[in-house]
C-alpha positions as MATLAB code, in Angstrom:
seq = 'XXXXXXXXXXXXXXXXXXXXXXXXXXXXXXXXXXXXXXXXXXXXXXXXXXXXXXXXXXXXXXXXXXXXXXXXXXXXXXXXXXXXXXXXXXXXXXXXXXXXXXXXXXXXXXXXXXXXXXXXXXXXXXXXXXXXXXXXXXXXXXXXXXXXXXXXXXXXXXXXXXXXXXXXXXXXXXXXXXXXXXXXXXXXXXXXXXXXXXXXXXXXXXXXXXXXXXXXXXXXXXXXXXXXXXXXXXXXXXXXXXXXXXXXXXXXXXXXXXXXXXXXXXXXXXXXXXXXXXXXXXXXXXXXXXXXXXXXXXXXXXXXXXXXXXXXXX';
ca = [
      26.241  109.200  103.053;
      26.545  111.659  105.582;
      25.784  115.044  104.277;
      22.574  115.614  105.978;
      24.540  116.789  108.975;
      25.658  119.537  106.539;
      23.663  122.628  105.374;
      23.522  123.514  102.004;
      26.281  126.466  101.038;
      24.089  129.306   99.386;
      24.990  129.672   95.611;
      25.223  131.747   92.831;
      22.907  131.501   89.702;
      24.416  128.934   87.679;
      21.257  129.490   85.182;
      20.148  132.517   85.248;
      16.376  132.688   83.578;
      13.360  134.596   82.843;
      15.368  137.057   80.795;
      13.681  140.356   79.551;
      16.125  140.438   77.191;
      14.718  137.452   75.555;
      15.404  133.350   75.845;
      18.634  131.781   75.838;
      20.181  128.651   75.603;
      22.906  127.253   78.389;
      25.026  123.952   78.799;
      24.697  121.479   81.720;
      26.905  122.943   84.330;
      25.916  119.554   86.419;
      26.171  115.913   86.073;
      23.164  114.305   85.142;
      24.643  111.145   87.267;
      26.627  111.891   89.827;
      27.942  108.594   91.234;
      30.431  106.096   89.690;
      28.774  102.826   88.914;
      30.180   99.905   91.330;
      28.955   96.007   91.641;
      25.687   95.882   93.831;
      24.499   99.290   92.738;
      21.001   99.186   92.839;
      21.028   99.836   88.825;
      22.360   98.223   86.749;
      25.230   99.435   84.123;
      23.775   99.744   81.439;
      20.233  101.305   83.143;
      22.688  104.118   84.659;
      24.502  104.123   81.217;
      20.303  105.161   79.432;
      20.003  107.174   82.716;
      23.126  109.652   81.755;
      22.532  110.071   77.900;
      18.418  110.221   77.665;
      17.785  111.661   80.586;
      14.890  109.454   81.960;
      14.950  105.639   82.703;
      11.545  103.381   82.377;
      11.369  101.018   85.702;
       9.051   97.560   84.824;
       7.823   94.770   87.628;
       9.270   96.523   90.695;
       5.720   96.074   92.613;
       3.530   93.404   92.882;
      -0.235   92.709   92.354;
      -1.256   93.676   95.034;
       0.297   96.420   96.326;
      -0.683   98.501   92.480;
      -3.595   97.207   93.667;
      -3.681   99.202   96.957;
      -2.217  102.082   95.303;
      -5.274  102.274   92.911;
      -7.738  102.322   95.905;
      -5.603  104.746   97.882;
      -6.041  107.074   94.691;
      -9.315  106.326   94.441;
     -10.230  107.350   97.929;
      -8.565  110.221   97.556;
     -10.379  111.906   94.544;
     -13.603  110.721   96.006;
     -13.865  113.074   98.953;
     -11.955  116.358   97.938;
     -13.084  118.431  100.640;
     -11.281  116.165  103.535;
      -7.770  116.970  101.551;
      -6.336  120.412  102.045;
      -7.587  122.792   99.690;
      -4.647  124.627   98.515;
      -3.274  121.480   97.190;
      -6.079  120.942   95.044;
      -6.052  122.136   90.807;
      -8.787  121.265   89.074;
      -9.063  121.240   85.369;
      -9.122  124.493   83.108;
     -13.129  125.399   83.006;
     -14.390  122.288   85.381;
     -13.819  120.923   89.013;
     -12.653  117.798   87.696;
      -9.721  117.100   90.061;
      -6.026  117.601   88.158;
      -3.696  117.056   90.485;
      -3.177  116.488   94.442;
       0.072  118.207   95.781;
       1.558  116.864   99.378;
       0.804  113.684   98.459;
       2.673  111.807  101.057;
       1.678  114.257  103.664;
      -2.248  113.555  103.055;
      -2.023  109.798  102.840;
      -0.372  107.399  104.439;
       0.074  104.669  101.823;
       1.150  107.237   99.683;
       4.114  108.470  102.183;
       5.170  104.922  102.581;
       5.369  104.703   98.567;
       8.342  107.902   98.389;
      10.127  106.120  100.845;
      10.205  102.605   99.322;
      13.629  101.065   98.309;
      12.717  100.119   95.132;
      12.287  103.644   94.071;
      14.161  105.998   96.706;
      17.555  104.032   96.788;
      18.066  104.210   92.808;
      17.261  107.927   92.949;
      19.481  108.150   96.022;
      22.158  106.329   94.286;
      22.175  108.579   90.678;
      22.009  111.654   92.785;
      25.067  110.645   95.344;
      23.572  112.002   98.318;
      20.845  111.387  100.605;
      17.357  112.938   99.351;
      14.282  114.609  100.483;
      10.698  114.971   98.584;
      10.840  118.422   97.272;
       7.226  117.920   95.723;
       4.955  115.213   95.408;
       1.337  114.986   93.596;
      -1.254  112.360   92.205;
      -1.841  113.898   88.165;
      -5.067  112.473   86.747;
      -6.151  112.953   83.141;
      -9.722  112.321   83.294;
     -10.929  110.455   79.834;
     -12.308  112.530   77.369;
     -11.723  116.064   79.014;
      -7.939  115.460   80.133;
      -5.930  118.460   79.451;
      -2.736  118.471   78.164;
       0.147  119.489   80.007;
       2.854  121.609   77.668;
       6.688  121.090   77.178;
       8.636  122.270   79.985;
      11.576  121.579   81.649;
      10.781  121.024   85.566;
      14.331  122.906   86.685;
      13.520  125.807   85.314;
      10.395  126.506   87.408;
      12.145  125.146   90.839;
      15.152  127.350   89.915;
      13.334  130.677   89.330;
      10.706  130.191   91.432;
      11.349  127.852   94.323;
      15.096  128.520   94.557;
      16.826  125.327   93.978;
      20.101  125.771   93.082;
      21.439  123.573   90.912;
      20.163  119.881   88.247;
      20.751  117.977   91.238;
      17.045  116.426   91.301;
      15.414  113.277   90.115;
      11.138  112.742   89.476;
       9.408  109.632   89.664;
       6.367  108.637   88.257;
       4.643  105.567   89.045;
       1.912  104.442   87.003;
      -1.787  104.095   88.621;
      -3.221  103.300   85.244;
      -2.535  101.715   82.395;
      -0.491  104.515   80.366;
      -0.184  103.449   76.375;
       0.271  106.201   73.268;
      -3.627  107.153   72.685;
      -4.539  108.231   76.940;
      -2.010  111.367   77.383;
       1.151  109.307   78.389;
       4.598  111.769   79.205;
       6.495  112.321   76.468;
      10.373  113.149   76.868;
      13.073  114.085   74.519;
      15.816  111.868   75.003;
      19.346  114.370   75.902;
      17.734  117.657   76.102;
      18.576  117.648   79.958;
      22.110  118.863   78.594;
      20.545  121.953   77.724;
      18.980  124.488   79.696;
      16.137  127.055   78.083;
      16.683  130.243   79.580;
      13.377  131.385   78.908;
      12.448  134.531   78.214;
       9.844  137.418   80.243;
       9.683  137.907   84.451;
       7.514  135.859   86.892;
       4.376  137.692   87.625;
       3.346  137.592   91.126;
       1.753  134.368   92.028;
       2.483  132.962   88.829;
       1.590  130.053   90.658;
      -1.983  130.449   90.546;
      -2.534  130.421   86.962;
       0.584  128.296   86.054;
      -0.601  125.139   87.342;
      -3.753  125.171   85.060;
      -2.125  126.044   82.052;
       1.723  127.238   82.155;
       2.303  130.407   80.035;
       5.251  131.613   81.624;
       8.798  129.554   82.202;
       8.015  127.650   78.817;
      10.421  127.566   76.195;
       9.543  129.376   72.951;
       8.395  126.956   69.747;
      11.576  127.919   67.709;
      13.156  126.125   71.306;
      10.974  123.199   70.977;
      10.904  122.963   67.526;
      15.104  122.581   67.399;
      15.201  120.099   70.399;
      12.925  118.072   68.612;
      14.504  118.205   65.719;
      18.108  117.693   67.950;
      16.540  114.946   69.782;
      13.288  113.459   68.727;
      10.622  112.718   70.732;
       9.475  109.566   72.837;
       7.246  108.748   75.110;
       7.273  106.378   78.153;
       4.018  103.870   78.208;
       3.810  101.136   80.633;
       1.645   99.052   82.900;
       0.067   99.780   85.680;
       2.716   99.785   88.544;
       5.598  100.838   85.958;
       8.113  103.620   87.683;
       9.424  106.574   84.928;
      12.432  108.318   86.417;
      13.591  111.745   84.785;
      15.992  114.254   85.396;
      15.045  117.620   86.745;
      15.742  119.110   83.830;
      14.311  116.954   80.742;
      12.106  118.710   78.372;
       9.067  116.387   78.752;
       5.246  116.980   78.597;
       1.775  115.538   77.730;
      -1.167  115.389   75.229;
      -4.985  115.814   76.238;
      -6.720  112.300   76.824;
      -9.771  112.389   74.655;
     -10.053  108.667   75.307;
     -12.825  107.325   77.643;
     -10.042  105.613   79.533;
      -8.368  108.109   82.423;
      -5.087  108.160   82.814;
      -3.297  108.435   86.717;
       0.249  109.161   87.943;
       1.681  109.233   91.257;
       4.584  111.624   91.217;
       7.753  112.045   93.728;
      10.171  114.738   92.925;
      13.492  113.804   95.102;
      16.261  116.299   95.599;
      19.612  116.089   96.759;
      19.911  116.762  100.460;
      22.994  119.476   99.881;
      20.879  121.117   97.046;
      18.124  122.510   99.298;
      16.032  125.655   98.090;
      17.397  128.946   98.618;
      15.688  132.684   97.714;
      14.257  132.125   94.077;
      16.537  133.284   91.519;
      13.518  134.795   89.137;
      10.432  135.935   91.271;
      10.113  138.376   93.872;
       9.075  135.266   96.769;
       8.962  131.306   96.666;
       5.843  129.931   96.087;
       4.356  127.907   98.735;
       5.425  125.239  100.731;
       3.301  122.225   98.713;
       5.281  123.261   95.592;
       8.794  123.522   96.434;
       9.741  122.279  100.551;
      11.731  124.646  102.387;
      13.833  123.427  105.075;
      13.123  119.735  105.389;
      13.850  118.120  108.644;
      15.392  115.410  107.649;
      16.422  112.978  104.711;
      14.262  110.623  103.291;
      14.487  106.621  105.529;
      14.581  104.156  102.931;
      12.094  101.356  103.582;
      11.713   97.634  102.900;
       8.764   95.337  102.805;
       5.070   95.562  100.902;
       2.808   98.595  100.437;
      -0.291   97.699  101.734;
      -4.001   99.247  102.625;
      -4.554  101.413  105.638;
      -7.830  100.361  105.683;
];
């Protein structure tokens, strides 16, 4: 793969959103797998097969012991000491300072950055996307038990494409379990083929949308008429695993969460790749991108896949 010599050609808006005129409803205009299958991919058939038609793909025993193991103290470390991270990158929970998520993840730890370049996650994603990738986004979500809030349906696409500029469904998230994530704590729910379908939703971005949005999302979310018929189109599921389990899902599958009212917390490492020719351009529904830790603008270069075990820096 070669493209990262090439810059990305700017684009019109293949999905045009935040409508004052009210929400609408769009087909795919992209493949939701973009490379043919071939013997010694690093998926298998039929995983690239459940890939293409749900729109997600649940990832079991890719790491060992103890390298969840050094994961979970990385995290750990992390959220112990909030005031050594940078502070922008911090959201706490609605009404407390219980830490919600950790943006930059990679760039504020080093186990972390050596996770979002392992093989075992970066070269499937690579290969489904057909290109060579770069972290548009990473974060650590933690649900606290008892107080986790929930985090409502949305489709991730249609907040990078209005407000980070990225063009097109060329983008792939992965989640890797730092807890044990079963039906009860909060785990992400996903409805299986509504990344077919794009929600234009409906009203404009207010300025720093941002700000609010990533406490509670308001804006960019599709209306409960939306939700109600992809539901109904689609069902509902939701992806538990072990600890150490790795969730991939399109860009542009409706998925969210329920509050954990459980004593046991629930934790989430999260890499959002995108393809290297699908780079962010001006945002196609707010007056400026949001910053940098949301949505990377003009990466150097393409992620260097990496072999061996994930250990401890310390």
């Amino acid at each position: 793969m070669s493209s990262a010599a090439i810059k990305p050609i700017e684009q019109e808006d293949a999905y045009v959103t935040r409508l004052p005129s009210g929400e609408r409803w769009l087909e795919r205009k992209d493949p939701v797998v973009w490379s043919e299958w071939r013997p010694g991919a690093p998926l298998a058939l039929d995983q690239v097969k459940k890939f293409e038609r749900d729109g997600f793909l649940v990832l079991e025993d890719i790491f060992l012991p103890g390298e969840i193991d050094a994961l979970i103290e990385e995290s750990a470390r992390l959220r112990s000491d909030a005031t050594k991270l940078h502070q922008e990158s911090l959201v706490t929970e609605p009404g407390t300072d219980d830490v919600r998520t950790i943006f930059d993840l990679d760039l504020q730890s080093e186990v972390f950055s050596r996770l979002a370049e392992d093989v075992r996650i970066s070269e499937p994603v690579r290969f489904l996307l057909d290109d060579e990738i770069y972290v548009h986004q990473s974060r650590l979500n933690y649900k606290p038990g008892l107080t986790g809030k929930e985090f409502y349906w949305h489709s991730d696409f249609e907040t990078w494409h209005a407000e980070d500029g990225m063009p097109r469904m060329r983008a792939i998230s992965a989640s890797i379990l730092l807890t044990d994530n079963d039906a009860l704590n909060g785990p992400l729910m996903l409805m299986p083929g509504s990344q077919n379908t794009f929600i234009a939703c409906a009203g404009e971005t207010p300025e720093d949308n941002h700000k609010t949005s990533l406490k509670q999302q308001k804006v960019g979310v599709p209306s409960a008429e939306a939700l109600s018929k992809l539901a109904q189109d689609h069902g509902i599921e939701y992806a538990a695993g072990k600890k150490g389990t790795v969730i991939l899902f399109d860009c542009n599958t409706m998925h969210g969460s329920n509050g954990n009212i459980t004593p046991y917390p629930r934790s989430n490492a999260f890499f959002v790749y995108n393809a290297w020719s699908n780079q962010l351009e001006a945002p196609f529904g707010a007056a400026k991108p949001r910053p940098n830790f949301l949505g990377r603008r003009n990466p150097e270069e393409p992620v260097t896949l990496r072999e061996g075990h994930i250990e401890s820096t310390e």
